[in-house]
C-alpha positions as CSV (number, residue, x, y, z in Angstrom):
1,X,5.3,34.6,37.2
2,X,3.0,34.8,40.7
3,X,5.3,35.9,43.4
4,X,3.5,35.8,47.3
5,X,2.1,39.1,46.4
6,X,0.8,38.4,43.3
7,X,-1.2,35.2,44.8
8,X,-2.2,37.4,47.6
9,X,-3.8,40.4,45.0
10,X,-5.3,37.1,42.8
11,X,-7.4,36.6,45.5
12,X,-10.6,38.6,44.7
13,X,-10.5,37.2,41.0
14,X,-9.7,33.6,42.1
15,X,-12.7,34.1,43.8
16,X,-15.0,34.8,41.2
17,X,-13.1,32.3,39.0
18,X,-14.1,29.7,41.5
19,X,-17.8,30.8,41.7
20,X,-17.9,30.6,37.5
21,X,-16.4,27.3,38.1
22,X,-19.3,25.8,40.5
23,X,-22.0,27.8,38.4
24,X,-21.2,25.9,35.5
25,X,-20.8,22.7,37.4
26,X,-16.7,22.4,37.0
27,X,-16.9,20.1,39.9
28,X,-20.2,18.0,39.0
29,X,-19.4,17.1,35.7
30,X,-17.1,13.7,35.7
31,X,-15.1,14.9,38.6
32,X,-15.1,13.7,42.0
33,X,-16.1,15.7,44.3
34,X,-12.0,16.2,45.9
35,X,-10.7,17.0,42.6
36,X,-9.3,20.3,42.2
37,X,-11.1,22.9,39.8
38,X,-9.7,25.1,37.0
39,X,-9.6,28.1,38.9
40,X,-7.3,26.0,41.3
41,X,-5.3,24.5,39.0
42,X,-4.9,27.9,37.2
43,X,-3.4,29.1,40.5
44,X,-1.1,26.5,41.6
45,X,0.3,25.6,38.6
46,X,1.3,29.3,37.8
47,X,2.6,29.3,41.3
48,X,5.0,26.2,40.7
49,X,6.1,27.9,37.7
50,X,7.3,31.0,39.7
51,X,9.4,29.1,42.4
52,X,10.9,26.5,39.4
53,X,12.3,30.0,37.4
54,X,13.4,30.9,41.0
55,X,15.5,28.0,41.9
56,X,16.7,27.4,38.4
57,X,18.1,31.0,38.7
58,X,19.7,30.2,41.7
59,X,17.6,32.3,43.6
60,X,15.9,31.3,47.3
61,X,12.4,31.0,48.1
62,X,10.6,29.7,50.9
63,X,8.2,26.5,49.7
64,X,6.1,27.1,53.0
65,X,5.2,30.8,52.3
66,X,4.0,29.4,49.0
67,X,1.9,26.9,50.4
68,X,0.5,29.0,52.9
69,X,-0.6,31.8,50.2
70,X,-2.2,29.1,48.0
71,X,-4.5,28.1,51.3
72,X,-5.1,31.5,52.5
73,X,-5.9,32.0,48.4
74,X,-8.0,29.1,48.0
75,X,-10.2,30.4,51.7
76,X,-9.0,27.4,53.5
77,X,-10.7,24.4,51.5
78,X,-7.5,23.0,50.5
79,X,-5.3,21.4,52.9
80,X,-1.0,21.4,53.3
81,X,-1.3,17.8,52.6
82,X,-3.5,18.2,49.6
83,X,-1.3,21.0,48.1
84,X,2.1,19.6,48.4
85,X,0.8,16.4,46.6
86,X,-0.9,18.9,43.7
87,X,2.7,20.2,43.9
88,X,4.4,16.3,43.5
89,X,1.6,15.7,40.4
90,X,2.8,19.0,39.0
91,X,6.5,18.2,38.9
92,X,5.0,14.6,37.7
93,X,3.1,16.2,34.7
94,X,6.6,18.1,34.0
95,X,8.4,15.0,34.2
96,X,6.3,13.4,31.5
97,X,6.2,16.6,28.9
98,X,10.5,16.3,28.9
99,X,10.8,19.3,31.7
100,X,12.9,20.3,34.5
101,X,11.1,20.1,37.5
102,X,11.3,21.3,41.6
103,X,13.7,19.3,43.3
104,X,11.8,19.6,46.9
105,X,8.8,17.5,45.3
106,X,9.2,14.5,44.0
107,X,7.0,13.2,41.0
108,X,3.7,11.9,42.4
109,X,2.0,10.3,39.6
110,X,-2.5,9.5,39.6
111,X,-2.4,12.7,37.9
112,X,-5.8,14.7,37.3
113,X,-6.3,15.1,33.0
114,X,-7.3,18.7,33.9
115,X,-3.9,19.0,35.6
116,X,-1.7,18.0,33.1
117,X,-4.1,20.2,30.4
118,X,-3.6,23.1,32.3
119,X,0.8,22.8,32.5
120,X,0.3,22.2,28.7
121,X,-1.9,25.5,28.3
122,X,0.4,27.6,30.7
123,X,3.4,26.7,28.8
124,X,2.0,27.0,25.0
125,X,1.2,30.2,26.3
126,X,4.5,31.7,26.9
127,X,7.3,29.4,25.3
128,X,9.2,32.0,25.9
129,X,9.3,31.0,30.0
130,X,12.4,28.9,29.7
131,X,14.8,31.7,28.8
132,X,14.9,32.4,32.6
133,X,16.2,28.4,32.9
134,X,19.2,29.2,32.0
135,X,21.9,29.5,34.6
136,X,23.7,32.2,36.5
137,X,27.3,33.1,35.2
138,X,29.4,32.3,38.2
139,X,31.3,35.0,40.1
140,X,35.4,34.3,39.8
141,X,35.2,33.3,43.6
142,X,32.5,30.3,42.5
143,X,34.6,29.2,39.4
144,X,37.4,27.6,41.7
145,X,35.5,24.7,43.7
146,X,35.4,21.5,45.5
147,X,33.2,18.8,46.5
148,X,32.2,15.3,47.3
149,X,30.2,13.3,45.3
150,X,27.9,11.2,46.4
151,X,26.5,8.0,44.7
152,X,22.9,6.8,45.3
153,X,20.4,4.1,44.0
154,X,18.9,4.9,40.5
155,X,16.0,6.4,40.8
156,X,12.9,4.8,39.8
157,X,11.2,6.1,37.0
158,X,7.8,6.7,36.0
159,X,5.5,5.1,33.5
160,X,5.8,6.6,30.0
161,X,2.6,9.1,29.5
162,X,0.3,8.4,27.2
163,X,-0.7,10.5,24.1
164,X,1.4,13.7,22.3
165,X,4.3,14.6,24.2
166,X,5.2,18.5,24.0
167,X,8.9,18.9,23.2
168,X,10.5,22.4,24.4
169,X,14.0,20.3,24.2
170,X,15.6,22.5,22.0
171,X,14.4,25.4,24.6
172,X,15.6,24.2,27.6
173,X,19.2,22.5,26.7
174,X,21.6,22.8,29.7
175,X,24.5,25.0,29.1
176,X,28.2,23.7,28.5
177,X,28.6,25.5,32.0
178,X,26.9,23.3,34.2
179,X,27.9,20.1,31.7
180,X,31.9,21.4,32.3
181,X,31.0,21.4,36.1
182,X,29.7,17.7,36.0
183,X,32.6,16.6,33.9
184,X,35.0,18.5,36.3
185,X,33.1,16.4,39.3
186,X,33.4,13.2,37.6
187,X,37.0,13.4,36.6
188,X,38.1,14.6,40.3
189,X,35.7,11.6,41.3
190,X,37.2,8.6,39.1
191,X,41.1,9.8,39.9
192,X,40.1,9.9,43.7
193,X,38.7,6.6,43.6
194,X,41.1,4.7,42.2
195,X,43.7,6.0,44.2
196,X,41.9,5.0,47.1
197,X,42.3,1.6,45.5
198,X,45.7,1.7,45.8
199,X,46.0,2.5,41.8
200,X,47.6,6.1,41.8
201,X,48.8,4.7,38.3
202,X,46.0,4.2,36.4
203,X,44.9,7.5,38.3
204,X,47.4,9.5,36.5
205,X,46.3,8.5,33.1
206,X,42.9,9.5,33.8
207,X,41.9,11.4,30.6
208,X,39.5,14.5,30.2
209,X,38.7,13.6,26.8
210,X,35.9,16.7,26.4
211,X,38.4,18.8,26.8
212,X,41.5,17.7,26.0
213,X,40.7,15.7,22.7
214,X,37.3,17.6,22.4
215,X,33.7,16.2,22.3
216,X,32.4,13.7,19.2
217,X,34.1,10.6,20.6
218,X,31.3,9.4,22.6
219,X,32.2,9.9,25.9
220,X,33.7,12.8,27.9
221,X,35.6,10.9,30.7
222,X,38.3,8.0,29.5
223,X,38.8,6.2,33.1
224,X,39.6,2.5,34.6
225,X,38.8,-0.5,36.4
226,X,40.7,-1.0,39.3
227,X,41.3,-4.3,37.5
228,X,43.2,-2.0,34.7
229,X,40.0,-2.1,32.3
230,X,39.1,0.6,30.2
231,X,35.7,2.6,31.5
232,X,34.6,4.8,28.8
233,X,32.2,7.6,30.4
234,X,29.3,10.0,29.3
235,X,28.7,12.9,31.9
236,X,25.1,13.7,31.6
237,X,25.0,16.8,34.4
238,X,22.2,18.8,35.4
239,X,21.3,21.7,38.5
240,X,17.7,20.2,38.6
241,X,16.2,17.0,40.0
242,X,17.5,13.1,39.3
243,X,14.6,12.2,36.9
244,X,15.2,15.4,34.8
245,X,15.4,13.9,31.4
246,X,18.8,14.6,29.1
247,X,20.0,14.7,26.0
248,X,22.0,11.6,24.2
249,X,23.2,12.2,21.0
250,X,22.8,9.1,17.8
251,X,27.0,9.0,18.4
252,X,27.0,8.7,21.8
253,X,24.2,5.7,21.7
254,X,26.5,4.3,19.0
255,X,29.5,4.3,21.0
256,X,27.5,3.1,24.1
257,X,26.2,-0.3,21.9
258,X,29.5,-0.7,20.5
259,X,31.0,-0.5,23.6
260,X,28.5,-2.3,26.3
261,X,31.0,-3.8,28.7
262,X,33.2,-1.0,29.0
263,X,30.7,2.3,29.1
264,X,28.7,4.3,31.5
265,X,26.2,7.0,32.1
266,X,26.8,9.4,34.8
267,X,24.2,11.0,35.7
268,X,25.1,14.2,38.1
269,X,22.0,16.1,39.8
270,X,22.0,18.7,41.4
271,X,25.5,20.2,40.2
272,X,25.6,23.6,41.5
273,X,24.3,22.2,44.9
274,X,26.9,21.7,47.7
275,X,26.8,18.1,47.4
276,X,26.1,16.6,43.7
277,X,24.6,13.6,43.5
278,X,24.8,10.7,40.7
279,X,23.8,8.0,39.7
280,X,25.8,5.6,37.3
281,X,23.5,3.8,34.0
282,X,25.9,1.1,32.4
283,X,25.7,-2.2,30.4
284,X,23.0,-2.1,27.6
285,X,21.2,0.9,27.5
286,X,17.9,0.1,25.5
287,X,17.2,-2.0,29.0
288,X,18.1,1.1,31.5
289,X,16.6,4.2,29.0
290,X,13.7,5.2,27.3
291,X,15.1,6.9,24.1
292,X,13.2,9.0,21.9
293,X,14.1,11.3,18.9
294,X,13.5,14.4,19.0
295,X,15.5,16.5,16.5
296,X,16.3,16.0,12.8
297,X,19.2,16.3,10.2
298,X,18.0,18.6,7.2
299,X,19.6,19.6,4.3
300,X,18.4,21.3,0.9
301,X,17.1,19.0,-1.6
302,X,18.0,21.9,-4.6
């Protein structure tokens, strides 16, 4: 992965990259004239790589060192502006292939084709790349925590890509760490609120079912209404961005249907942050997700 110095020492090849480019007429050739070149792409897209396997390990970076290496790189023709969007169409592009993404840019869609075939080349290239997703082991001092969540508007999500998607889901699952830690979050959450509606009773018979029963039910958190309703709840919990996709099992979907009135999705973002973040899906969920398979059951015919 580039690092500042790396970009810095790419310089003298970028360069050349970027003369090859306009000798062969890169930009002239159905382009407009403001789109960015291969060279360029090559560049940033290797740089947004490096700072997304820096923040999913937990490790800090600065995103304005970054951007000012990529214009110093790039001899000044690109602009902040311009690069922080290229950034947003990135995380965008690794929105649409099923990937985590930087939480500081937000998916910008109008994305260039020779962006999006460049984050498909960089990753078929080294698969490999999302070993360093996985997450930290936390130190005995991290393991005992507390904190607020906070509740916002469901994001809005983008249009479905068109074409083959790539899928790395198998890759890139989130461990049972972080999903414990956004159970934890939610079960502290649902007991907290209803006794702040004056139902310490129902509060007490909030159930864990994860880990107390153990997972296969169909939900993780067995919670009520105020009203004394059953709420049957699926923790979906992840340490990247909101519109990182997840995994729903065929049980899960089954219980959901089955269960309409009574079920939700919680999906907590940003879990190892200092404030979570969720966001609650409920009532059908063919109207609220956009479900696609993506593993099979095999067995031996002989």
């Amino acid at each position: 992965m580039a690092s500042i110095k790396n970009l810095r020492l790419a310089a003298r090849r970028l360069g050349r990259d970027l003369m090859a480019d306009n000798e062969s007429g890169d930009r002239l050739r159905g382009s407009r004239p403001d789109d960015w070149t291969k060279a360029e792409n090559r560049v940033i897209v290797d740089d947004y790589l490096a700072m997304l396997s820096l923040e999913c390990a937990g490790k800090s970076y600065n995103k304005t060192e970054h951007r000012n290496a990529l214009i110093e790189l790039m001899g000044g023709t690109r602009s902040p502006g311009s690069i922080e969007r290229k950034h947003q169409n990135i995380s965008a592009v690794m929105l649409q292939l099923g990937l985590p993404y930087i939480r500081g840019y937000k998916p910008l869609s109008n994305i260039q084709e020779a962006l999006l075939t460049e984050v498909r080349r960089r990753l078929e290239a080294n698969p490999g790349w999302f070993a360093e997703l996985q997450p930290q082991r936390p130190s005995p001092a991290e393991a005992q925590f507390s904190a607020v969540l906070h509740q916002v508007t469901v994001p809005e999500m983008l249009p479905e890509p068109h074409g083959r998607k790539i899928d790395y889901g198998l890759l890139q699952e989130e461990s049972k760490r972080v999903g414990n830690r956004g159970e934890e979050f939610v079960f502290n959450f649902e007991k907290a609120a209803l006794e702040r509606e004056g139902r310490a009773d129902l509060a007490a018979d909030v159930l864990w079912v994860a880990r107390e029963v153990g997972d296969g039910a169909g939900y993780d958190i067995r919670s009520y209404r105020p009203d004394g309703r059953l709420r049957y709840i699926e923790v979906k919990a992840t340490k990247l961005g909101a519109l990182t996709p997840f995994y729903i099992t065929s049980a899960e979907l089954d219980f959901a249907r089955r269960h309409q009135q009574d079920y939700a999705i919680y999906r907590v973002f940003d879990v190892d942050g200092d404030a979570p973040e969720f966001y609650v899906l409920e009532g059908d969920l063919d109207n609220v997700l956009a479900v696609e398979p993506v593993t099979y059951r095999a067995r031996p015919t002989h």
